[in-house]
C-alpha positions as CSV (number, residue, x, y, z in Angstrom):
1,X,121.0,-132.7,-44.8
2,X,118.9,-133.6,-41.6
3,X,116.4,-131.2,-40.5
4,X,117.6,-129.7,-36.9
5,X,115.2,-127.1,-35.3
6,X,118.0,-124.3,-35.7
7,X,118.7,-124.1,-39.6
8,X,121.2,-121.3,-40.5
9,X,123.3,-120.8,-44.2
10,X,126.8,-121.3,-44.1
11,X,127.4,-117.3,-44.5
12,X,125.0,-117.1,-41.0
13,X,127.1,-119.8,-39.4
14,X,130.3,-118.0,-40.3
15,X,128.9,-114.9,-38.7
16,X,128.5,-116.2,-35.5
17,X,131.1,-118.7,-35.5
18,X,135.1,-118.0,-35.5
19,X,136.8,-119.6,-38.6
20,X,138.3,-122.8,-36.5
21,X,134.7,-123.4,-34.9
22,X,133.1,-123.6,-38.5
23,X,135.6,-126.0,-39.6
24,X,134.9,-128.4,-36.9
25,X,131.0,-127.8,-35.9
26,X,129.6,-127.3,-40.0
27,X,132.7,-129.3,-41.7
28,X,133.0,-132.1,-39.7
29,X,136.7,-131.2,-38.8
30,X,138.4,-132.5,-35.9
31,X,140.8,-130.2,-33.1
32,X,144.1,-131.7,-32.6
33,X,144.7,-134.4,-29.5
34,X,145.4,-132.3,-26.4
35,X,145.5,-128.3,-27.2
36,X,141.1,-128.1,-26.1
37,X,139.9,-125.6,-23.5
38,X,138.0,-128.7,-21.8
39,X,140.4,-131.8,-22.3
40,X,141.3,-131.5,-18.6
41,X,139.0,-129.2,-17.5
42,X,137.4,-131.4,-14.8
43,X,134.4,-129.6,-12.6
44,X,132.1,-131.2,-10.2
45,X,129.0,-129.5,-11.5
46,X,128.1,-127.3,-14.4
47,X,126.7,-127.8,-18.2
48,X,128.3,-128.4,-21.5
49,X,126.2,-126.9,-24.3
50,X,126.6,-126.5,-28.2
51,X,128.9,-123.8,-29.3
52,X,126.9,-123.2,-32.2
53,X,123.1,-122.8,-30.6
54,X,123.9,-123.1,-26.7
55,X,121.9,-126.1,-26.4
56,X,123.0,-128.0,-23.4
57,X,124.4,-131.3,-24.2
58,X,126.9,-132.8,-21.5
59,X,126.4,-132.7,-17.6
60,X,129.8,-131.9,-16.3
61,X,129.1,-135.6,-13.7
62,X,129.3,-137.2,-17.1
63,X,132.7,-136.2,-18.0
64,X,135.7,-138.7,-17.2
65,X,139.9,-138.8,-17.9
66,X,140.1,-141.0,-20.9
67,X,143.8,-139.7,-22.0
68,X,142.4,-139.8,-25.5
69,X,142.9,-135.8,-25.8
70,X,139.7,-134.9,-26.5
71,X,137.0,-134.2,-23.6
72,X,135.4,-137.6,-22.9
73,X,131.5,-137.7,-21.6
74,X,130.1,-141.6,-21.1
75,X,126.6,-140.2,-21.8
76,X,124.6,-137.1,-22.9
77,X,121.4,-135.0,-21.8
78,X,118.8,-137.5,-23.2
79,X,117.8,-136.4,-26.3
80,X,120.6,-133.8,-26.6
81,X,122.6,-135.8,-29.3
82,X,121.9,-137.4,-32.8
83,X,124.3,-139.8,-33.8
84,X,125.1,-140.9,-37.4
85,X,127.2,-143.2,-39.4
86,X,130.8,-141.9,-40.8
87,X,131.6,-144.1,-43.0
88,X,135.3,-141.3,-43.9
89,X,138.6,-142.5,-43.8
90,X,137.7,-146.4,-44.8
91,X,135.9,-147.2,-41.5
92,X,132.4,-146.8,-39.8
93,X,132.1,-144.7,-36.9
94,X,129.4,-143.2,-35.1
95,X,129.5,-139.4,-35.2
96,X,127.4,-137.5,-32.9
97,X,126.2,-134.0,-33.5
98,X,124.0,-131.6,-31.7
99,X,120.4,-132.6,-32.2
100,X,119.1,-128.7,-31.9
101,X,121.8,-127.4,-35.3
102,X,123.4,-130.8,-36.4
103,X,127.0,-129.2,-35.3
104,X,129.4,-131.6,-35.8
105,X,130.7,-132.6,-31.8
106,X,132.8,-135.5,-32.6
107,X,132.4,-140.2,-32.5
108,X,131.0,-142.2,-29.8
109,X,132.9,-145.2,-29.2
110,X,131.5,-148.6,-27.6
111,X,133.5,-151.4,-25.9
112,X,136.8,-149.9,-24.8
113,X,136.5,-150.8,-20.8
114,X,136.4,-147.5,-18.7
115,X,134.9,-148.2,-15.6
116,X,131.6,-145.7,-16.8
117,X,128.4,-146.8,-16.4
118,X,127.7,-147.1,-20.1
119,X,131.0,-147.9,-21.4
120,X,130.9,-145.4,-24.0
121,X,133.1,-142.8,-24.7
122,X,131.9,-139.5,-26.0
123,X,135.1,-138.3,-27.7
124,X,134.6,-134.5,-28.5
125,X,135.9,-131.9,-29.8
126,X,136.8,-128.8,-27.3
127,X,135.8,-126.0,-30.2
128,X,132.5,-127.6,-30.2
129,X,131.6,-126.8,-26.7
130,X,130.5,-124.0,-24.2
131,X,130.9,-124.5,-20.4
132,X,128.1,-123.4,-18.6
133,X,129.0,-123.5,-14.5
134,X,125.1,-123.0,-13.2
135,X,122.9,-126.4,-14.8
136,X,120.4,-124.6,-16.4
137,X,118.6,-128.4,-16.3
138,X,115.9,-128.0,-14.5
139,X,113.2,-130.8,-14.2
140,X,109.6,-129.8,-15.6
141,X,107.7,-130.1,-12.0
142,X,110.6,-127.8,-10.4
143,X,110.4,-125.1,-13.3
144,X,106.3,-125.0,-12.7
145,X,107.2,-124.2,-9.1
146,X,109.8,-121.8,-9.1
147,X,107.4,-119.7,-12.2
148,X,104.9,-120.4,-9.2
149,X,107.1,-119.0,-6.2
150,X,108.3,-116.2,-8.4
151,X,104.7,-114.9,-9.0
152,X,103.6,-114.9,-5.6
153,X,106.7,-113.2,-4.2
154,X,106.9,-110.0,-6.9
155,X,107.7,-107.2,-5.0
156,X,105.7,-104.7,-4.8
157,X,105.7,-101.7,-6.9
158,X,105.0,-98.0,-6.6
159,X,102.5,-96.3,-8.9
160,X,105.2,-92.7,-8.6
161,X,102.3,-91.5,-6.3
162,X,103.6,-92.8,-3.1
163,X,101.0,-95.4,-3.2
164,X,102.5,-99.0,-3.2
165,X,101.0,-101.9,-5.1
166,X,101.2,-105.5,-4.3
């Protein structure tokens, strides 16, 4: 088993996860075609994350209508996916899982001619995801900001004496 930065036994993961949600994210199952929360769930803005570890995976602009039955995502949050070989069922595959718990999200597959910019389809399973409507993405420089801004505008507080501290 690859190391992941969250590492949890199977009787953890069953605490936290429902029994359908183990299957998929630590068995490597697969949701049927079409029943997913987030097949057609289409919003303009918002963050897909692990259902496992909440680790944010999928921008909600990266999601498009494949018809395949499964959410579809023609790219990730870099570095928010590891993908793998599946060699199951007589073919090889690429299976991609979350690169913070190694949950099992689904296959990537290359070549099939949506008009995406990367012409890859992230085919993944519902169970497997969180939807997240605020992008908790923040680039580095704006986070050092906004810890900045926050800082200089505490309010101010009182000491119970009726004296007020800045």
């Amino acid at each position: 088993m690859a190391d992941f930065p969250v590492q949890k036994s199977d009787d953890e993961w069953q605490a936290v996860l429902d029994k359908e949600q183990f299957r998929v994210l630590r068995e490597k199952g697969t949701e049927s075609p079409y029943t997913g929360r987030y097949d057609k769930h289409m919003p303009s803005s918002g963050v897909y994350g692990c259902a496992a570890c909440n680790a944010p995976l999928y921008k909600a602009n990266h999601k498009f209508k494949s018809g395949c039955g499964w959410p579809a995502y023609f790219d990730n949050i870099p570095g928010a996916v590891t993908r793998h070989t599946d060699r199951s069922f007589g073919m090889a595959r690429t299976e991609i899982v979350c690169s913070n718990c190694g949950g099992h999200l689904g296959h990537v597959f290359k070549g099939e001619g949506y008009p995406t910019p990367t012409d890859e389809r992230h085919c993944v399973n519902s169970i497997s995801l969180k939807f997240a409507p605020e992008d908790p993405i923040v680039d580095k420089a704006d986070k050092k900001e906004e810890v900045k801004d926050e800082k200089m505008a505490a309010p101010p507080v009182s000491n119970g004496n009726g004296e007020v501290k800045v």
